[in-house]
VOMIPA-203059 format. One record per residue (C-alpha): residue number from 0; residue in one letter; y, x, z. Coordinates in pm, 1 decimal, always signed. Layout:
N
pos=NUM | code=a | Y=Y | X=X | Z=Z
...
END
This chain:
321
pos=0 | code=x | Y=+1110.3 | X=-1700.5 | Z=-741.6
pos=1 | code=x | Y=+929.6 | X=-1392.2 | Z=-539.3
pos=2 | code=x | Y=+1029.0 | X=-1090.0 | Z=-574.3
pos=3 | code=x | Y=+995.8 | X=-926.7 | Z=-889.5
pos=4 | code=x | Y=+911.4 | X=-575.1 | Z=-946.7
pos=5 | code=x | Y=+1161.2 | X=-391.4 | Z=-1272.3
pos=6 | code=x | Y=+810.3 | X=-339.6 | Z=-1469.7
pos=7 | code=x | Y=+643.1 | X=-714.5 | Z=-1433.9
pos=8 | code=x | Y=+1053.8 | X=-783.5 | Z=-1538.9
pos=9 | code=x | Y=+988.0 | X=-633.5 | Z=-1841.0
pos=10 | code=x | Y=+647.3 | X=-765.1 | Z=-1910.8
pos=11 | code=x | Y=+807.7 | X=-1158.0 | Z=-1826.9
pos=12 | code=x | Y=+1058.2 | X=-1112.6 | Z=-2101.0
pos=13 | code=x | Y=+852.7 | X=-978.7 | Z=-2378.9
pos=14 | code=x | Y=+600.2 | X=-1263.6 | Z=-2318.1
pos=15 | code=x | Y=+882.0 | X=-1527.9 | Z=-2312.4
pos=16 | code=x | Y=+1038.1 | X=-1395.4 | Z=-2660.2
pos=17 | code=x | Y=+709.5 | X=-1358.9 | Z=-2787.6
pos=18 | code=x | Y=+629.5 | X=-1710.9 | Z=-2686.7
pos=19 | code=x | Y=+977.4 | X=-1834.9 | Z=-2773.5
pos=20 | code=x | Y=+991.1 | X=-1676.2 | Z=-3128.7
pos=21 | code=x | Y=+681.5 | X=-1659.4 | Z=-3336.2
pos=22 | code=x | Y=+830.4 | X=-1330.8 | Z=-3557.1
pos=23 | code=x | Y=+836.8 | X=-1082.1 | Z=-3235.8
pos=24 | code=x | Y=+531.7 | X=-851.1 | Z=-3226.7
pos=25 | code=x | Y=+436.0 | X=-536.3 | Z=-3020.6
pos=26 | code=x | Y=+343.1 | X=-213.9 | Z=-3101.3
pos=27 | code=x | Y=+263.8 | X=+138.4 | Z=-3008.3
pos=28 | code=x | Y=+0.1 | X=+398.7 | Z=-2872.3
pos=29 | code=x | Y=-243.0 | X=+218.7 | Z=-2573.0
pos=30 | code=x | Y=-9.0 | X=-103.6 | Z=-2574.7
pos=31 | code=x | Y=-365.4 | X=-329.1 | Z=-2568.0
pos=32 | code=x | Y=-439.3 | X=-142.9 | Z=-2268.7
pos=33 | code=x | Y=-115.9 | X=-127.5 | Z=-2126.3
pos=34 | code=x | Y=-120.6 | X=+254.5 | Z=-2049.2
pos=35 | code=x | Y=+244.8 | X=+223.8 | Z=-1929.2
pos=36 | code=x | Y=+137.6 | X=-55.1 | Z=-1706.7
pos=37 | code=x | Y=+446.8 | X=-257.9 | Z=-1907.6
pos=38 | code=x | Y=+222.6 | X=-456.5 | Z=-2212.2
pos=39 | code=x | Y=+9.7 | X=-586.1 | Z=-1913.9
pos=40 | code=x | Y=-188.8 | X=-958.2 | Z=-2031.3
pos=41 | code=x | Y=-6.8 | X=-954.1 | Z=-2369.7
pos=42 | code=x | Y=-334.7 | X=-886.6 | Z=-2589.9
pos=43 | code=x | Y=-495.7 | X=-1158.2 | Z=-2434.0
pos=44 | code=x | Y=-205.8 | X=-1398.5 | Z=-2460.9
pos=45 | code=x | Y=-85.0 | X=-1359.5 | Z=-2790.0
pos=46 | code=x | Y=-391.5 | X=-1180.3 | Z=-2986.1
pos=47 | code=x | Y=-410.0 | X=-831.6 | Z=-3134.2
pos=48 | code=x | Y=-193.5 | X=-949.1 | Z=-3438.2
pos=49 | code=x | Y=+90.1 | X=-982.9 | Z=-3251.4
pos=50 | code=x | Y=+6.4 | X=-647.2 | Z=-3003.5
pos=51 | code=x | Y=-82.2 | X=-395.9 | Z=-3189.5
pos=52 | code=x | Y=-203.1 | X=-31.9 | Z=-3098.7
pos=53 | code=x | Y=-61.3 | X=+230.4 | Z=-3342.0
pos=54 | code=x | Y=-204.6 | X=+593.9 | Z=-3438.1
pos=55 | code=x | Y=-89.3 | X=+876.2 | Z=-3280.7
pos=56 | code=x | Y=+208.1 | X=+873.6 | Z=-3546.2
pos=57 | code=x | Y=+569.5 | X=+772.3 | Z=-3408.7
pos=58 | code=x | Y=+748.5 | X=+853.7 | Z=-3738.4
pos=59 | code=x | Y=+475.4 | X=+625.0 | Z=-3913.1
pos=60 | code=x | Y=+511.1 | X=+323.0 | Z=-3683.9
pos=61 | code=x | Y=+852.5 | X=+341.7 | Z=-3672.8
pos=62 | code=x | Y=+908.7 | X=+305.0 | Z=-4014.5
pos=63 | code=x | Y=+677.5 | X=+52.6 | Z=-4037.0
pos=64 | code=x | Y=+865.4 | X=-149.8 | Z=-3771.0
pos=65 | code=x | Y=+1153.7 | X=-52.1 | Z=-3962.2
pos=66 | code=x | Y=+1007.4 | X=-162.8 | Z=-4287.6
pos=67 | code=x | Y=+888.6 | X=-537.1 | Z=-4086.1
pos=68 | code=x | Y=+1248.4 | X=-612.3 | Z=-3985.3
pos=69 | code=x | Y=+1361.6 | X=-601.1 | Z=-4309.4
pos=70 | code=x | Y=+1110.6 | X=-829.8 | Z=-4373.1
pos=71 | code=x | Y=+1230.3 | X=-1059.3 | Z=-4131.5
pos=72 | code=x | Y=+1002.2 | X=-961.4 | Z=-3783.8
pos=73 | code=x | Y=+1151.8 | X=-867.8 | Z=-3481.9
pos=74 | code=x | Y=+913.0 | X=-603.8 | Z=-3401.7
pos=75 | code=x | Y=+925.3 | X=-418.4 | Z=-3037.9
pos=76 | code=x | Y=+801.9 | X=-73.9 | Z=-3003.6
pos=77 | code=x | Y=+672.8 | X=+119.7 | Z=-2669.6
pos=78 | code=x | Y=+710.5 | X=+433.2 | Z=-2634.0
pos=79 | code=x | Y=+524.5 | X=+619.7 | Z=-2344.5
pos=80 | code=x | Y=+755.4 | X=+896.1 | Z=-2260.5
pos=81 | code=x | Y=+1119.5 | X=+935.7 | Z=-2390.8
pos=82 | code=x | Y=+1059.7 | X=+1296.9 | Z=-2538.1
pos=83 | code=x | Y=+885.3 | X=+1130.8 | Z=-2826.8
pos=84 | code=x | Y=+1235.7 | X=+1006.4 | Z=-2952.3
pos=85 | code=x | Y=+1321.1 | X=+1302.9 | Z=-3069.0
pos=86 | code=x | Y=+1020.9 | X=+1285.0 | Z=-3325.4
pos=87 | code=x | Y=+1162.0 | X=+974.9 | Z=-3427.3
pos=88 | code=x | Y=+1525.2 | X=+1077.8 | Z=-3442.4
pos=89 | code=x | Y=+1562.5 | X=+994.4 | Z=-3824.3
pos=90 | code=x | Y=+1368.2 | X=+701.2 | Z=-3876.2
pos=91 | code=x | Y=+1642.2 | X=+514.1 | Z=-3605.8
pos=92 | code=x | Y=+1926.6 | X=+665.0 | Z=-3689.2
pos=93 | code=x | Y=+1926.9 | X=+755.6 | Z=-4041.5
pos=94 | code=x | Y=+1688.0 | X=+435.6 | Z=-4149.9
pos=95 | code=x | Y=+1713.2 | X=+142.0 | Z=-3900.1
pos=96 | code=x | Y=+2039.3 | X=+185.9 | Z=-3798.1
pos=97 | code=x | Y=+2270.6 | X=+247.3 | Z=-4127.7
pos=98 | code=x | Y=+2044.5 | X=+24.9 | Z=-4354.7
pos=99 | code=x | Y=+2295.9 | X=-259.7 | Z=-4263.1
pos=100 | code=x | Y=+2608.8 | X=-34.8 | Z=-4300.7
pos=101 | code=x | Y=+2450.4 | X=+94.4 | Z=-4639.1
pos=102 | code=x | Y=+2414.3 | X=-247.2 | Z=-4757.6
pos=103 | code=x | Y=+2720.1 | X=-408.5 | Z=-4705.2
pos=104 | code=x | Y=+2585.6 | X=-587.3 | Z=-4429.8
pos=105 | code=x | Y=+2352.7 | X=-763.6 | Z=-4641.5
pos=106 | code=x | Y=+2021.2 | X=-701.4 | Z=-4431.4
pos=107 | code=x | Y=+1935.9 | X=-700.8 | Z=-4080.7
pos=108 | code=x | Y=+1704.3 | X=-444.0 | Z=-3887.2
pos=109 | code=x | Y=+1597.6 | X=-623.4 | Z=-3539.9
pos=110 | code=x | Y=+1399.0 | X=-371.7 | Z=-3383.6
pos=111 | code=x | Y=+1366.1 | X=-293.7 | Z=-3043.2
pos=112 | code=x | Y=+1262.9 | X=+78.3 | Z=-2946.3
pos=113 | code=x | Y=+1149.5 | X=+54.8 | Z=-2539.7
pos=114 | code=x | Y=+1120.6 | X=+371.8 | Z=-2375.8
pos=115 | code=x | Y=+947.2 | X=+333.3 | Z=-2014.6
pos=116 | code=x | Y=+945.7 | X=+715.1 | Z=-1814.4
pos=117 | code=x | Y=+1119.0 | X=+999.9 | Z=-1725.8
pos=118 | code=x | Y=+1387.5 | X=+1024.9 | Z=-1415.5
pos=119 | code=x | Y=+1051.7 | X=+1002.7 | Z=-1175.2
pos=120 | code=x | Y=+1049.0 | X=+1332.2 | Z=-984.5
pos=121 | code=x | Y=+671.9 | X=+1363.6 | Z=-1011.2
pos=122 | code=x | Y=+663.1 | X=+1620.6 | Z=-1200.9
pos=123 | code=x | Y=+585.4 | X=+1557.0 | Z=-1566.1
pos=124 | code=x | Y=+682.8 | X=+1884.6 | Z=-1754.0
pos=125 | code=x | Y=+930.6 | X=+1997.8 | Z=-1988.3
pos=126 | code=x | Y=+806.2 | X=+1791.5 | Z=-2290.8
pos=127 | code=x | Y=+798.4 | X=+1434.8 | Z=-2119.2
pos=128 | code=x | Y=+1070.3 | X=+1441.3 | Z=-1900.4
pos=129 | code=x | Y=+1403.4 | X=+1419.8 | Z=-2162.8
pos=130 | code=x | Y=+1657.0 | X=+1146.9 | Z=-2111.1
pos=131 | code=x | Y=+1799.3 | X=+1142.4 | Z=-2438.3
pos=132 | code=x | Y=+2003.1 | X=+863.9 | Z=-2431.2
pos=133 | code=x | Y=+2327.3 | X=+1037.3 | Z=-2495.0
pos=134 | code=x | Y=+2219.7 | X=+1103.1 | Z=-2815.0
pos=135 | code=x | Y=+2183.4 | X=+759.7 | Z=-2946.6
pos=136 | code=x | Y=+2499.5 | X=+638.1 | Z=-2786.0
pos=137 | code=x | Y=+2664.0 | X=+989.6 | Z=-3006.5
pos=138 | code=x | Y=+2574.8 | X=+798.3 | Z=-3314.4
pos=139 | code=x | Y=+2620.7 | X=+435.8 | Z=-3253.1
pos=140 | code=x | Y=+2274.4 | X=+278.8 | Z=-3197.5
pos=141 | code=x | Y=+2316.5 | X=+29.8 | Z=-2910.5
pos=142 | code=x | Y=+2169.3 | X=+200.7 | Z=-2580.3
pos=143 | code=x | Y=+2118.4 | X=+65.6 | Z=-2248.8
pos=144 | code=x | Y=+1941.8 | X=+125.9 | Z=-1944.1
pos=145 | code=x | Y=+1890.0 | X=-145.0 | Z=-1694.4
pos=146 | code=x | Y=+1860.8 | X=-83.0 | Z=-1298.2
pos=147 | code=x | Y=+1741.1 | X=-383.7 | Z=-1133.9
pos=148 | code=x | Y=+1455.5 | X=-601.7 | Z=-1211.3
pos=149 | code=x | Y=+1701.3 | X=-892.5 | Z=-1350.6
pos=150 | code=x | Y=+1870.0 | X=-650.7 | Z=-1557.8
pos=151 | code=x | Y=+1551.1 | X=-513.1 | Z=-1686.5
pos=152 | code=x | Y=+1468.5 | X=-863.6 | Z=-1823.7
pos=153 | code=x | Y=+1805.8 | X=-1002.2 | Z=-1917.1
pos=154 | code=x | Y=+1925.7 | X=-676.0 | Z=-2111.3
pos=155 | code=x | Y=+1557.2 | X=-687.4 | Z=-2287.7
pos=156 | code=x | Y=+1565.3 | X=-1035.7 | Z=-2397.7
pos=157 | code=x | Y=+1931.3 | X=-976.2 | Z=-2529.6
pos=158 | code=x | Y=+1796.4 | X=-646.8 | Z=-2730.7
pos=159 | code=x | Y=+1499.4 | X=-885.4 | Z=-2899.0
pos=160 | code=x | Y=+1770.7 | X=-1139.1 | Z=-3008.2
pos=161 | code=x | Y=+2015.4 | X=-858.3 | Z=-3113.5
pos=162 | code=x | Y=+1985.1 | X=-829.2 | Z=-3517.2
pos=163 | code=x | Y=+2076.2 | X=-439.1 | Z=-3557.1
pos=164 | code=x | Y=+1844.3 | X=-163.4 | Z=-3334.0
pos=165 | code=x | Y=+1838.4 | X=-159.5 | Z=-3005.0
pos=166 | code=x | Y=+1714.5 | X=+148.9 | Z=-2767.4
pos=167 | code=x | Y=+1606.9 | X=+45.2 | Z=-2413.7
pos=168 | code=x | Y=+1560.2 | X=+323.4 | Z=-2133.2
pos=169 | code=x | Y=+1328.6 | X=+205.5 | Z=-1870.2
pos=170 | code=x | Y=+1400.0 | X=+485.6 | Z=-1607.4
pos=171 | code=x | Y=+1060.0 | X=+572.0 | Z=-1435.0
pos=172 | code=x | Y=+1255.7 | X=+580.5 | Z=-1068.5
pos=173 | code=x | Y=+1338.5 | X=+208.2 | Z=-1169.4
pos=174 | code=x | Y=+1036.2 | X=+101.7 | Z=-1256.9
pos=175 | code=x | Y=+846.6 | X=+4.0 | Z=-935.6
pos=176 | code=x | Y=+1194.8 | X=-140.2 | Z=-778.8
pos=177 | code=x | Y=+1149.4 | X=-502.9 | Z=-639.0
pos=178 | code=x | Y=+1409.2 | X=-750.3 | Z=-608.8
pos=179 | code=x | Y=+1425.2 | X=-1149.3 | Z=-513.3
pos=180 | code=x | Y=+1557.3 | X=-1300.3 | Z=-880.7
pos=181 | code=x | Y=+1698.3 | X=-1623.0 | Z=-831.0
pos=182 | code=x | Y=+1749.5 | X=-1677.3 | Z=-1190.9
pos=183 | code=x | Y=+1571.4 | X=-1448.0 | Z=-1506.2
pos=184 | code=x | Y=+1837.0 | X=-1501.9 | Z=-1771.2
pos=185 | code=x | Y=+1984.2 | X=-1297.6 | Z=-2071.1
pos=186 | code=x | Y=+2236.2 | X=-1061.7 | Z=-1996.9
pos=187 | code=x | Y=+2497.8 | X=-946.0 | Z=-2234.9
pos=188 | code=x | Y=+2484.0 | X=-648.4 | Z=-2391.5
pos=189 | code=x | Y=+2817.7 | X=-426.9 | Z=-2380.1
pos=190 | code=x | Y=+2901.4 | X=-584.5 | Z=-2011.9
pos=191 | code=x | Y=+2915.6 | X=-391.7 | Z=-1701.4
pos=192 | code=x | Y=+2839.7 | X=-463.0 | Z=-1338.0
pos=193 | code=x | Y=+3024.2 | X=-379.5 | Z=-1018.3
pos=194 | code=x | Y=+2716.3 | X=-322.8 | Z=-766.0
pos=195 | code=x | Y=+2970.1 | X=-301.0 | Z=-429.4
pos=196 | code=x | Y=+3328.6 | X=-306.2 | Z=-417.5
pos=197 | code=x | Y=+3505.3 | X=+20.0 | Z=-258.0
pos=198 | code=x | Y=+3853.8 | X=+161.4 | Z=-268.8
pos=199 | code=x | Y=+3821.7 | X=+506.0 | Z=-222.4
pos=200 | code=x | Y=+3610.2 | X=+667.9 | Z=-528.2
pos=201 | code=x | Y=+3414.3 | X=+478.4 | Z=-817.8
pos=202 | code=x | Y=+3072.8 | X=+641.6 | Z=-877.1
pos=203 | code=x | Y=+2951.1 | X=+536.1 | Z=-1210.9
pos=204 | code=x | Y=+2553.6 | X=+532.2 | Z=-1188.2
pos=205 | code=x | Y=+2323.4 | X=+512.1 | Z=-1495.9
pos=206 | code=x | Y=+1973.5 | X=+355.1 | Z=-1449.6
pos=207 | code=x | Y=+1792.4 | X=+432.7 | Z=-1166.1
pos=208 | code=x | Y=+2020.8 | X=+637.4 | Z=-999.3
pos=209 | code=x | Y=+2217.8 | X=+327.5 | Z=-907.1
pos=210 | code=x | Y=+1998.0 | X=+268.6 | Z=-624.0
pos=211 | code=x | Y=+2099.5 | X=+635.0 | Z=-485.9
pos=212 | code=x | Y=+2415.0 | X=+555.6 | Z=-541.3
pos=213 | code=x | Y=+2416.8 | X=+269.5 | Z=-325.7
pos=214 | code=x | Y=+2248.1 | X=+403.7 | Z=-30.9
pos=215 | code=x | Y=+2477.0 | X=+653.6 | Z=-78.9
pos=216 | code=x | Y=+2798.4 | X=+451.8 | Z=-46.3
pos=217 | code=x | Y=+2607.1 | X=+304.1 | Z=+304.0
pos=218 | code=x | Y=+2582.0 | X=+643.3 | Z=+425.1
pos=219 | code=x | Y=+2926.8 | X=+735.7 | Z=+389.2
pos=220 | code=x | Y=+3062.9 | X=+360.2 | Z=+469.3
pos=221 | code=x | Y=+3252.1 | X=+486.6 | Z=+792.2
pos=222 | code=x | Y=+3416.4 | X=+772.0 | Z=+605.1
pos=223 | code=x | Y=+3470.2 | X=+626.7 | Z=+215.3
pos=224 | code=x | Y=+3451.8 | X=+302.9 | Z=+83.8
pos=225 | code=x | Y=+3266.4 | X=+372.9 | Z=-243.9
pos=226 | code=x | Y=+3277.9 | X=+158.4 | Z=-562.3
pos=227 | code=x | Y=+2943.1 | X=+171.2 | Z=-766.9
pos=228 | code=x | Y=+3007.3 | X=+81.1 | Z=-1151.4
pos=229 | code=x | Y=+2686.2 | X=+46.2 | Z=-1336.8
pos=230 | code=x | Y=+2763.9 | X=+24.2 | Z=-1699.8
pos=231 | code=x | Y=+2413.4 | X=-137.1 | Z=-1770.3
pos=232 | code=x | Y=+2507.8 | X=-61.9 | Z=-2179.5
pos=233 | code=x | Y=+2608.9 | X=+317.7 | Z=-2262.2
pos=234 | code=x | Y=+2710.3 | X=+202.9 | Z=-2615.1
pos=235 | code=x | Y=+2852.1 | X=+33.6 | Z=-2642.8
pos=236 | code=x | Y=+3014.0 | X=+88.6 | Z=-2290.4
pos=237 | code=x | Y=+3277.9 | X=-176.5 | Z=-2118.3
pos=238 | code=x | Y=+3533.6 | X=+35.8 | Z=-2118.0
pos=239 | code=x | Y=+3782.8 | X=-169.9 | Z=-1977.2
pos=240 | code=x | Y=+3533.5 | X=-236.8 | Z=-1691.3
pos=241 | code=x | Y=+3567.2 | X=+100.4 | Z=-1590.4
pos=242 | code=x | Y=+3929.8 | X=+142.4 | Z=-1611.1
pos=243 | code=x | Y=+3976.4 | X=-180.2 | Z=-1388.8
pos=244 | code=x | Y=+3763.8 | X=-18.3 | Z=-1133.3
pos=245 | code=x | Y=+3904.2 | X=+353.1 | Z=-1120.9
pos=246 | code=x | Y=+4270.5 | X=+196.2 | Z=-1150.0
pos=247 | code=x | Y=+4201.6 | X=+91.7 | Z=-801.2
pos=248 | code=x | Y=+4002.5 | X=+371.1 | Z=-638.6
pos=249 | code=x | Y=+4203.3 | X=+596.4 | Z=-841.0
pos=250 | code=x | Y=+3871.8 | X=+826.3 | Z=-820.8
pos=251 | code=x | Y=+3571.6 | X=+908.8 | Z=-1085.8
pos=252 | code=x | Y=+3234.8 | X=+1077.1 | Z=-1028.1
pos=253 | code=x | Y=+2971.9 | X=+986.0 | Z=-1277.1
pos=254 | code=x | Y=+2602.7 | X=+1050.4 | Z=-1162.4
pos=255 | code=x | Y=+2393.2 | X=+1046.9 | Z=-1459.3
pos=256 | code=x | Y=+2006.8 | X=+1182.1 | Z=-1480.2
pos=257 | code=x | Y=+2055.5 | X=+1363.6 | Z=-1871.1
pos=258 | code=x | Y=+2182.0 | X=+1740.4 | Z=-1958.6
pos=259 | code=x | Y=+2549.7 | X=+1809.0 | Z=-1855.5
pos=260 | code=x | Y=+2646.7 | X=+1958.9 | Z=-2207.0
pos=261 | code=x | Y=+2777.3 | X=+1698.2 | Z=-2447.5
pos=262 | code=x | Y=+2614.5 | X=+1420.1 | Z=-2192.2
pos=263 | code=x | Y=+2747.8 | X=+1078.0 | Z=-2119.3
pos=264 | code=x | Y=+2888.9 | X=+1183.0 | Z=-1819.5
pos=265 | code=x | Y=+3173.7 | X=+1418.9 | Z=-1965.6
pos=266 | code=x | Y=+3234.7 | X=+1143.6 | Z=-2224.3
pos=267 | code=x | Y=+3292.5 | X=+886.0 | Z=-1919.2
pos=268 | code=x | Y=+3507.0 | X=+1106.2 | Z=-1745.0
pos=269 | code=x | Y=+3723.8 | X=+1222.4 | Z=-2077.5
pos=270 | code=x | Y=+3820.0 | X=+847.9 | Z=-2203.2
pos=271 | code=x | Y=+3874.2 | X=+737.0 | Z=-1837.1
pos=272 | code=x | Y=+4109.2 | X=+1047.1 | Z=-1800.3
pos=273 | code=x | Y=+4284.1 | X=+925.5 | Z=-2111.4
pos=274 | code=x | Y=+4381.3 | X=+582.7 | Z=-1969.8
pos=275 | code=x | Y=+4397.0 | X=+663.1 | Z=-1601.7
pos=276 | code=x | Y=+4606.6 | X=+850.1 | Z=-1376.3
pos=277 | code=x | Y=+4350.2 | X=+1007.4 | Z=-1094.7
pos=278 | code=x | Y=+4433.7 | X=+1110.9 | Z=-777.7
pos=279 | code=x | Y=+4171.6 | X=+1353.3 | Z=-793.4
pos=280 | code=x | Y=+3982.5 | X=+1587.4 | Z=-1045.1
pos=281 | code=x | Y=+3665.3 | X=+1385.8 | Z=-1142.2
pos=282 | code=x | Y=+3308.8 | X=+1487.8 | Z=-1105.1
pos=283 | code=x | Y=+2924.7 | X=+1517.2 | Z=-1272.3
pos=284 | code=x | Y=+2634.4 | X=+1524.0 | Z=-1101.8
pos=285 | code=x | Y=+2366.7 | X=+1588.2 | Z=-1393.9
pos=286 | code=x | Y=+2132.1 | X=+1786.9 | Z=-1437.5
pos=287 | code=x | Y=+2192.9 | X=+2151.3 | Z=-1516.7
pos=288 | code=x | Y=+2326.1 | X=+2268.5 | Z=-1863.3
pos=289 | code=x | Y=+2002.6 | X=+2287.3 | Z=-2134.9
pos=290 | code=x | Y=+1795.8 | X=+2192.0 | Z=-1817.7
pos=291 | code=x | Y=+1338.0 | X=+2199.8 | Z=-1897.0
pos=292 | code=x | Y=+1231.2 | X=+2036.2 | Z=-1624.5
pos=293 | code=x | Y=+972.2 | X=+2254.8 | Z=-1495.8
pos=294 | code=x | Y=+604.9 | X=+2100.8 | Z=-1376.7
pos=295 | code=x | Y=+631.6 | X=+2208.7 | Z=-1022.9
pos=296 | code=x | Y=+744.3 | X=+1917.2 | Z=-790.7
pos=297 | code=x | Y=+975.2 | X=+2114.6 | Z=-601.7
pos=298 | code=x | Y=+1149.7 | X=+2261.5 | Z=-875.1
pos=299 | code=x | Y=+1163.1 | X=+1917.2 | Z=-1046.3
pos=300 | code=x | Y=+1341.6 | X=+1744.7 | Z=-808.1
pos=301 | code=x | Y=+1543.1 | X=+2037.8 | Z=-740.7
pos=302 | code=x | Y=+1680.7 | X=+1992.4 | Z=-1078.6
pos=303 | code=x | Y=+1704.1 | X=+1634.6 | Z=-1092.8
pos=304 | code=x | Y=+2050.7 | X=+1486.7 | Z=-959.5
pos=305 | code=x | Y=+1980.9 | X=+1375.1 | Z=-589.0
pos=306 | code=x | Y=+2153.8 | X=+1195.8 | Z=-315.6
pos=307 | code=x | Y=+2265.9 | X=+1525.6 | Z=-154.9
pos=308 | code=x | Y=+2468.7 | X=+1635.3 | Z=-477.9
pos=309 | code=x | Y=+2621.1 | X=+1296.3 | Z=-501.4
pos=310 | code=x | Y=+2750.4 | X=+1283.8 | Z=-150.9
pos=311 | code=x | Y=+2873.1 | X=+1636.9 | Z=-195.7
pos=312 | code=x | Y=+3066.6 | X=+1546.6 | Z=-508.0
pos=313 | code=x | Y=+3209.5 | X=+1251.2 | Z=-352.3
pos=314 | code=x | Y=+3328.6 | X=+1391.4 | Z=-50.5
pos=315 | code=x | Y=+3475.1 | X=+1701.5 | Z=-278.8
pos=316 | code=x | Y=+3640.2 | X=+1423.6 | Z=-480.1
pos=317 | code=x | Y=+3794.6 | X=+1220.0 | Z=-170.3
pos=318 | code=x | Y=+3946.9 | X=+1544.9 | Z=+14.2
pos=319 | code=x | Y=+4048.3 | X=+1681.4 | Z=-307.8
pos=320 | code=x | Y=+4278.7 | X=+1367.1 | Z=-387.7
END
């Protein structure tokens, strides 16, 4: 296979589940004209039935894809920016996702919510460039947030086929990264990855920030051998994944794009720290406590965790232990 660019991953595997099962649909603002690039050849594959452009109404279409599940679709909604969530807050979380809870398990809500943008560094503004995914793994609603173009497919395929909601984060830094695939494939939800093997200090990396962390761990390869966990699923998270890996670096810094303050970063670093004996205190590289991003481009990335701040906090981490 060539190599496959993270967005054209994500347009494969909504075309094969929507050619595989008849009951998945699309929906959402500009999706027949692919505005997020993502929804690219689907109209004129599969018909404006099955892709279907919304009004400018998230609470309405989500309740409507809520509302189609229960009627036994598997509908898939796109989001443009992940700021809108927050408009939509109640319809997941107090419709879609406790429906099956509030009915003794006697109905199933398979919708998808995919959430293309933010973590880009280009500057778009303090109303489009939220990474809210902390929030959704606070309540329960299965959250992940692929890195690589196989992941991008296999974790979105898995999310179609999952019967209860399902929130995918499609970092913006991730979306143009290219990869050879040898094999597209499903990839289970809940499972974590090891992305290189190191002794020293595990960096856990969420979405696109994986690749930093990486070229990180190359940087510093004569001085620490870094381990680079990408949990792939925030929630739920592989928990014993992580405890295998920082049982044998005996190290934790967590590198995560989303607010410091009640993110998933300080909940990573509590529950490891309640199973594992570090040699060192751990670390978090976010951004800064009830951080807006602001529209200039220097500021932005200023704001956004970098490279620089994660080899700082690993080499803080390593001396320290």
């Amino acid at each position: 296979m060539p190599r496959l660019s993270y967005r054209r991953a994500l347009t494969r595997a909504l075309a094969d589940e929507m050619t595989r099962d008849e009951s998945v649909f699309l929906l959402g603002e500009d999706i027949r004209v692919a505005a997020a690039n993502v929804t690219s050849g689907l109209l004129k594959k599969f018909g404006p039935e099955r892709v279907r452009d919304t009004p400018l109404s998230e609470q309405a279409f989500t309740s409507f894809a809520t509302g189609a599940a229960l009627a036994g679709l598997r509908p898939v909604i796109e989001f443009q920016i992940p700021s809108l969530l927050f408009l939509v807050f109640e319809q997941i979380v107090n419709h879609a996702h406790k429906f099956p809870l509030m009915t003794g398990g006697q109905c199933a809500v398979p919708v998808t919510y995919l959430v293309p943008g933010s973590g880009s560094r280009t500057g778009w503004a303090g109303q489009h460039s939220d990474h809210p995914y902390s929030l959704f793994a606070h309540v329960g609603v299965t959250t992940v947030v692929p890195a690589t173009p196989a992941d991008a497919y296999g974790l979105l395929v898995s999310a179609i086929r999952c019967d209860d909601p399902v929130v995918v984060f499609a970092p913006a830094g991730a979306l143009e990264v290219r990869a050879d695939v040898d094999d597209l494939a499903p990839v289970p939800l809940g499972r974590a990855v090891v992305r290189r093997a190191g002794t020293d200090v595990t960096v856990v990396a969420v979405g696109h920030l994986v690749h930093d962390a990486l070229a990180v761990a190359d940087e510093l390869a004569d001085q620490v051998s870094v381990e680079v966990f990408d949990p792939r699923t925030l929630y739920p998270f592989d928990w014993d994944g992580l405890v295998e890996s920082v049982s044998r670096t005996g190290r934790l810094v967590v590198v995560d794009d989303s607010n410091r303050s009640c993110g998933i970063a300080g909940e990573i670093i509590a529950t490891v720290v309640e199973r594992v004996r570090l040699a060192a205190p751990p670390r978090r590289v976010t951004r800064p406590d009830g951080a807006v991003l602001p529209f200039a481009l220097a500021l932005d990335r200023a704001v956004q965790p970098g490279r620089d701040q994660l080899t700082a906090a690993i080499q803080l981490t390593v001396k320290d232990g």
